[in-house]
C-alpha positions as MATLAB code, in Angstrom:
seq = 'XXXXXXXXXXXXXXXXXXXXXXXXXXXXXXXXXXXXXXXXXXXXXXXXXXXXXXXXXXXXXXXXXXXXXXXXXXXXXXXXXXXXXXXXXXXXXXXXXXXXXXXXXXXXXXXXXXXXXXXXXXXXXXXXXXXXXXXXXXXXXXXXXXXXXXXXXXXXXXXXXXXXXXXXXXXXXXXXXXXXXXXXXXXXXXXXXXXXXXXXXXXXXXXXXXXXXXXXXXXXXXXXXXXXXXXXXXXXXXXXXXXXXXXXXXXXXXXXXXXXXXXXXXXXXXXXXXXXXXXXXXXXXXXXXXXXXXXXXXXXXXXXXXXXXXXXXXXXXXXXXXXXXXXXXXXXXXXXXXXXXXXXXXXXXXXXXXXXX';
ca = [
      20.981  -16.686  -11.701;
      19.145  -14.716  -14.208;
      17.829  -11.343  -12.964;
      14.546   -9.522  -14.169;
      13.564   -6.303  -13.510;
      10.685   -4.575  -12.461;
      10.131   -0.769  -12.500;
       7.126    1.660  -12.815;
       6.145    4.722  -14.387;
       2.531    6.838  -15.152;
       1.691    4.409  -18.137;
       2.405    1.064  -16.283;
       5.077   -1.602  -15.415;
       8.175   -2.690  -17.610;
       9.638   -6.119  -17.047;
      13.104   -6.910  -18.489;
      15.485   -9.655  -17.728;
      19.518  -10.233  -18.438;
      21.888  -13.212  -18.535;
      24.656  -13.638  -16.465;
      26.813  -10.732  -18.652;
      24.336   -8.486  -18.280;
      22.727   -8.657  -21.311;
      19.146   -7.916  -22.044;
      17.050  -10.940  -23.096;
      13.787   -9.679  -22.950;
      11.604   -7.230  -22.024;
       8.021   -5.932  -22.062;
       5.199   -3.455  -21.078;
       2.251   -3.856  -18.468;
      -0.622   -1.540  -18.213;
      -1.434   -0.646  -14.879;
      -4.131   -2.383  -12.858;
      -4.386   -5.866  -13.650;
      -1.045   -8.047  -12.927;
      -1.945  -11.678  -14.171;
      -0.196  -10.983  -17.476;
       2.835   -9.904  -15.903;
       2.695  -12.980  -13.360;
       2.507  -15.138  -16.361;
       4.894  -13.535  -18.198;
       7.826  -13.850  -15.113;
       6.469  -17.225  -14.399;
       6.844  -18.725  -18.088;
      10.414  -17.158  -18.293;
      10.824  -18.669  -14.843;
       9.379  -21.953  -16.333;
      12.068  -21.957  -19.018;
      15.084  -20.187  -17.610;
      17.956  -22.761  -16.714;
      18.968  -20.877  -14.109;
      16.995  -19.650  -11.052;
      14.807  -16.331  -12.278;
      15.142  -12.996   -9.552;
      12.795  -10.580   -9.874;
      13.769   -7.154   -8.458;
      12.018   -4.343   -7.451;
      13.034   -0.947   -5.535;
      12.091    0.277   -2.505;
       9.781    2.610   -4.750;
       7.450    0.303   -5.482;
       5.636   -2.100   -2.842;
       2.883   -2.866   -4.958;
       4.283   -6.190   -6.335;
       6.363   -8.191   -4.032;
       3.509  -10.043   -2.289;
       1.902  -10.934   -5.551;
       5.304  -11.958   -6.710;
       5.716  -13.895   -4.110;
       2.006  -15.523   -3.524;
       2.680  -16.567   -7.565;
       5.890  -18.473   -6.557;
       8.296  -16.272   -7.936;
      11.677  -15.000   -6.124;
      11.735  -11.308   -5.263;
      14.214   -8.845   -3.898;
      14.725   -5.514   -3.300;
      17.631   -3.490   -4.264;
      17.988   -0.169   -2.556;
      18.538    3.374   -3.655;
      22.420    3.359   -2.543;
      23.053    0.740   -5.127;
      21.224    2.422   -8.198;
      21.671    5.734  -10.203;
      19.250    8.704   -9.625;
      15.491    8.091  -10.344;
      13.179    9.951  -12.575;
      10.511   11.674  -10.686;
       7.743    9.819  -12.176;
       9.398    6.369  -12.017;
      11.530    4.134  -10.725;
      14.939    3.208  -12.059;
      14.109    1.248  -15.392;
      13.591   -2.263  -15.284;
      16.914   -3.187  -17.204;
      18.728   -0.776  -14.558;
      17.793   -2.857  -11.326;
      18.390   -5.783  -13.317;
      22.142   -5.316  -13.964;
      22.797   -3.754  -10.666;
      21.616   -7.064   -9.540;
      23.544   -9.328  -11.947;
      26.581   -6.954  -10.863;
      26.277   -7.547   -6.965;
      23.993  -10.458   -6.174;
      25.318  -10.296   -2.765;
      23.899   -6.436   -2.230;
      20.362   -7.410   -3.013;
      17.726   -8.469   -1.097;
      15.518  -11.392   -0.764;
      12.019  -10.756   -0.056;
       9.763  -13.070    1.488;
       6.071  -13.255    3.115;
       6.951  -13.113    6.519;
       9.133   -9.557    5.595;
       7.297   -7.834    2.887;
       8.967   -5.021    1.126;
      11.071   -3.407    3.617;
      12.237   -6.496    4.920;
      15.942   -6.198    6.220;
      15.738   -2.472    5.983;
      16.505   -1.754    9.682;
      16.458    1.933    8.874;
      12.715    1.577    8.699;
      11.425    2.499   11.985;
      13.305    5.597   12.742;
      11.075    7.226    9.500;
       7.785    6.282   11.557;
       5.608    9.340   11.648;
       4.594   10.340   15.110;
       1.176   12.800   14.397;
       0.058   13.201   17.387;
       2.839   14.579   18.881;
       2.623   16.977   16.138;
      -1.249   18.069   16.536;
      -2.664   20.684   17.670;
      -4.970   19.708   20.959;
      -7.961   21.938   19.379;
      -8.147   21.745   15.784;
      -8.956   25.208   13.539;
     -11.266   25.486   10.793;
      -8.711   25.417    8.314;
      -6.863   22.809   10.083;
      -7.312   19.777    8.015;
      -5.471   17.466   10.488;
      -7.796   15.291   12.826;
      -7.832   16.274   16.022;
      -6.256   14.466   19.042;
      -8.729   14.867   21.633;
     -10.890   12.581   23.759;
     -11.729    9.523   21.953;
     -15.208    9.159   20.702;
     -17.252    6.204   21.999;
     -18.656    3.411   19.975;
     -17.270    4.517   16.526;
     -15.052    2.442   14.393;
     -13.383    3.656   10.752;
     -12.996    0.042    8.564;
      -9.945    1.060    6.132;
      -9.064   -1.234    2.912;
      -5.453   -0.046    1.565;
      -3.639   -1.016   -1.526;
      -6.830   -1.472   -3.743;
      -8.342   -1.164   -5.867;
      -7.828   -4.828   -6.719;
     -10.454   -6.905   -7.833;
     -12.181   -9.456   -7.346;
     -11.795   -8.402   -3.315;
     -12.308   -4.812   -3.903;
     -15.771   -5.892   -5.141;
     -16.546   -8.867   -2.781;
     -15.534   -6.038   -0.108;
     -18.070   -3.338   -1.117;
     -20.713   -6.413   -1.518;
     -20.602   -6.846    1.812;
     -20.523   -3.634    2.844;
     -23.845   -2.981    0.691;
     -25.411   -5.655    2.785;
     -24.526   -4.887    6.359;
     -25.506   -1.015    5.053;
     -21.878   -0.208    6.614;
     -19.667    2.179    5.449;
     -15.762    2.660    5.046;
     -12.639    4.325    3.743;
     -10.552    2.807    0.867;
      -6.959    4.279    0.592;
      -6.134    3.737   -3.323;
      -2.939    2.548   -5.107;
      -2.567    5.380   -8.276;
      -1.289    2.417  -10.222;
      -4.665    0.354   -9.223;
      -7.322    3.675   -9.419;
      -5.977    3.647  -12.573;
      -6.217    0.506  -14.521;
      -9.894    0.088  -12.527;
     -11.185    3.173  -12.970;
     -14.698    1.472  -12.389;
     -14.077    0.336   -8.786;
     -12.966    3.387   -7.757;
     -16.689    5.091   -8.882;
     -18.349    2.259   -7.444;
     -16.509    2.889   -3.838;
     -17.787    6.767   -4.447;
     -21.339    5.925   -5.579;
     -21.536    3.429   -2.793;
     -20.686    6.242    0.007;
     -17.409    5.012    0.837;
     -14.323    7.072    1.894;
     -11.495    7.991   -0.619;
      -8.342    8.177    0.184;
      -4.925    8.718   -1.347;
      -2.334    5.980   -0.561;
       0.378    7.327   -3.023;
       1.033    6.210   -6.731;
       3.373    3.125   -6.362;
       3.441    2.654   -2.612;
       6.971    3.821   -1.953;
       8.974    4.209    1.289;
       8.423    7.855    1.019;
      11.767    8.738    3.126;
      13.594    7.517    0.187;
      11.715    9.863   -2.658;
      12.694   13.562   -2.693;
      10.457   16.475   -2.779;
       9.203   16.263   -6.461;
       9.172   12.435   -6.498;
       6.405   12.929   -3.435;
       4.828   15.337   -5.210;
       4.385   13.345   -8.034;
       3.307   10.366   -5.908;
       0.382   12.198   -4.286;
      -0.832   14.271   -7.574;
      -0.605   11.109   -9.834;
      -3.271    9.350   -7.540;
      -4.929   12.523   -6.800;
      -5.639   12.634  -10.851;
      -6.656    9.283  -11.440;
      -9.267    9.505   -8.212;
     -10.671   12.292   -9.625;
     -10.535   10.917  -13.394;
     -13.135    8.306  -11.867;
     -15.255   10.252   -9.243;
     -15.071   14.212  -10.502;
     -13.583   14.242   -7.033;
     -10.124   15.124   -5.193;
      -9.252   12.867   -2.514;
      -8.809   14.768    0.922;
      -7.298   12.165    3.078;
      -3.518   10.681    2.290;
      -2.353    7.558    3.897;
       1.757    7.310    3.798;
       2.830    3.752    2.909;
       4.235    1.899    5.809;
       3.240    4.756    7.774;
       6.600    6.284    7.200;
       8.027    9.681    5.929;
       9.894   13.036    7.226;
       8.045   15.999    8.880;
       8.326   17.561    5.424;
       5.925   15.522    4.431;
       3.515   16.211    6.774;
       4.303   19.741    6.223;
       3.504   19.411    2.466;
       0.223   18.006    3.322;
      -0.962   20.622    5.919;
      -0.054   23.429    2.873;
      -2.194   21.755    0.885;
      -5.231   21.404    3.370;
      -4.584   17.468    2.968;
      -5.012   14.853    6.003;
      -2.310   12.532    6.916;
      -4.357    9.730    8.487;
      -2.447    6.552    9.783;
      -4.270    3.957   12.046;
      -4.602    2.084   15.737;
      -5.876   -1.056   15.167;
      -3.368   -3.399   12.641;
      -5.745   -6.496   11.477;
      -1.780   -7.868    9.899;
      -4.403   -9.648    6.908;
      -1.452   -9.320    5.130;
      -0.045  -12.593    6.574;
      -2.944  -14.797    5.914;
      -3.687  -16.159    9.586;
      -6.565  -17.202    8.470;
     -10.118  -15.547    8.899;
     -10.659  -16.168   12.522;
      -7.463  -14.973   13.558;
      -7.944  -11.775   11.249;
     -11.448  -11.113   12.953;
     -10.032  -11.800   16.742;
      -7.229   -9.759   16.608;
      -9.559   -6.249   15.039;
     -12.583   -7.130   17.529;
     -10.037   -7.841   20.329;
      -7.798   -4.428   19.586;
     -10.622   -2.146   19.870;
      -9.008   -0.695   22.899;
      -6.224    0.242   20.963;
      -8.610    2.573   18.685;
     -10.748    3.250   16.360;
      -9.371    3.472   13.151;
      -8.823   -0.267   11.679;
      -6.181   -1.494    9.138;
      -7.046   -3.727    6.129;
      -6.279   -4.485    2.480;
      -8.534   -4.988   -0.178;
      -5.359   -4.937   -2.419;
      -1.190   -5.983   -2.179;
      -1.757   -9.709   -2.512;
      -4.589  -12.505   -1.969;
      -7.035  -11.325    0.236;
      -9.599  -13.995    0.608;
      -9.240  -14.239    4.254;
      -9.952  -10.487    4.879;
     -12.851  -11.017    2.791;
     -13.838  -14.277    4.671;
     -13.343  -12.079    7.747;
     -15.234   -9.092    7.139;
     -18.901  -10.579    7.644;
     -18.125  -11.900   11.131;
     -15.811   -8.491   11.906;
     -19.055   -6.407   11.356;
     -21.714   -8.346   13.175;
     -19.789   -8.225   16.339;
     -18.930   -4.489   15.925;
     -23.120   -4.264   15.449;
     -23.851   -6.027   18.313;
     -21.256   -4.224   20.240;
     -23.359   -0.901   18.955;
     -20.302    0.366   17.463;
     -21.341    3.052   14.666;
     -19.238    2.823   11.438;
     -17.776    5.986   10.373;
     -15.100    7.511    7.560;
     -11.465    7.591    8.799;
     -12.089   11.296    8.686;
     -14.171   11.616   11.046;
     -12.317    9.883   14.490;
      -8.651   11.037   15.086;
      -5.782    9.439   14.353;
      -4.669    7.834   17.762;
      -1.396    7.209   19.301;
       1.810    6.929   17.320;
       1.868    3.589   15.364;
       4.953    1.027   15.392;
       4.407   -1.953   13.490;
       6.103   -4.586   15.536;
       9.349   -5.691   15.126;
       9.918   -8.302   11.761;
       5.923   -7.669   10.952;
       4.478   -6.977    7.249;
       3.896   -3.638    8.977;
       7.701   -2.349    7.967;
       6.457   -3.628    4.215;
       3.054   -3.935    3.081;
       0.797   -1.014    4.881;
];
């Protein structure tokens, strides 16, 4: 097997692949935002290799994997127990992962659909943050977390994470134009900033911001500057688009320490997870997306779906048909700031919920 590696940093993504010996055969930059020149990159050295290409990521960055995947490429993950210390801004670099993969094969791994970027890590659901049990019952003025009270009736926050990523992004806020609906978009750093554009459009259009970490890590595996940087680096690029600060932070996979909640209350941020799990990620297919949000609405009122992470045709196929029964069940369509953030959220058990939120 030939192993490639894929890491991160402020400026982008680095590729870079080595033979059997370890070796490094190639290697090259990506800007961040758009990822069809890396895809063709992997997939022509994939094309040519004689041996079976790996791509491997970290548990730092969940952006890829499903577009890795979706491409026809083979993923997996190694994990932080098998690689040297990170910077805070990055990952390990790409040649890094790649010979800790061609050292142990056997340590690594393999990603698929069905498992998304935590797949296998059985660790995952004991980092689950539980905020209501750590809210307040009456909110203060200052208090930026959303209070747990009584629910309110007939309101319903739409939420698009992993974006921006078009052409959905777009095809999204078309839609949204047209039903006169609004929503909240929780933004990739890595995506706000290669499509700087999008991300002014969602503002200008009324949307929701909010901030859903630079690279989409498994936050119980960063330390405190690492987070720091995580949340800042989107912050920045947000506000390089809109003149604006985002206000509401979304923790991939809905997982992290109290720490990190901490961190947020100091800083007047809200940690807002969600109630209602469309799983678009999996690609049942448009019906099933729009069944299981308009069937859920018991659940809550906050609803999760990506406008970025992979292909998202279906969530855009499902959108249209998702709104006109919320209208003609007189829901009112509101920010995810402005309804609380229900009960304590466990993705079930082998779901793209422990890898792709």
């Amino acid at each position: 097997m030939l192993f490639c590696g894929i890491s991160w940093g402020p400026v982008g993504y680095r590729a870079a692949g080595v033979d059997a010996a370890g070796e490094e055969i190639f290697a090259r930059d990506f800007p961040p935002g758009p990822l069809d020149g890396l895809i063709a990159f992997l997939r022509a050295h994939a094309a040519s290799a004689d041996d079976e290409l790996c791509c491997v990521i970290d548990s730092t960055n969940g952006t890829l994997d499903l577009h890795l995947l979706t491409a026809g490429l083979v993923v997996y993950r190694a994990d932080p127990w098998l690689l040297p210390t990170r910077p805070v801004d990055g990952s390990v670099p790409a040649t890094t992962l790649a010979k800790a993969a061609a050292h142990d094969p056997a340590a690594i791994t393999r990603l698929a659909l069905s498992s998304g970027t935590l797949g296998g890590r059985t660790d995952a659901p004991d980092h689950y943050l539980h905020i209501p049990a750590r809210l307040p019952r009456h909110g203060t003025p200052g208090d930026r977390q959303p209070e747990y009270g009584a629910r309110q009736p007939r309101r319903v926050a739409l939420t698009f994470d992993d974006g921006p990523c078009p052409p959905y992004t777009d095809r999204i806020l078309d839609i949204l134009r047209s039903y006169r609906v609004t929503a909240s978009f929780f933004c990739i750093g890595l995506n706000a900033a290669g499509y700087p554009a999008t991300v002014g459009r969602i503002a200008e259009e009324g949307h929701t911001l909010g901030n859903h970490t630079w690279s989409h890590p498994f936050l119980p595996d960063l330390g405190p500057d690492e987070f720091s940087f995580q949340i800042e680096a989107t912050a920045t690029a947000i506000s390089t688009a809109t003149g604006s600060r985002p206000r509401l932070v979304r923790p991939p996979y809905g997982a992290g320490r109290p720490e990190v909640l901490d961190w947020l209350t100091e800083r007047d941020l809200t940690c807002v997870l969600w109630d209602n799990d469309s799983r678009d990620w999996a690609a049942p297919g448009a019906a099933a997306i729009t069944e299981r949000v308009t069937a859920r609405l018991h659940d809550g009122p906050i609803v999760l779906l990506h406008d970025g992470g992979g292909d998202r045709s279906q969530t855009v196929a499902a959108l249209p048909a998702i709104i006109e029964r919320l209208l003609a069940g007189n829901y009112t369509f509101v920010g995810a700031d402005a309804v609380h953030p229900g009960p304590a959220y466990r993705p079930e058990t082998g779901g793209q919920g422990d890898g792709s939120d």
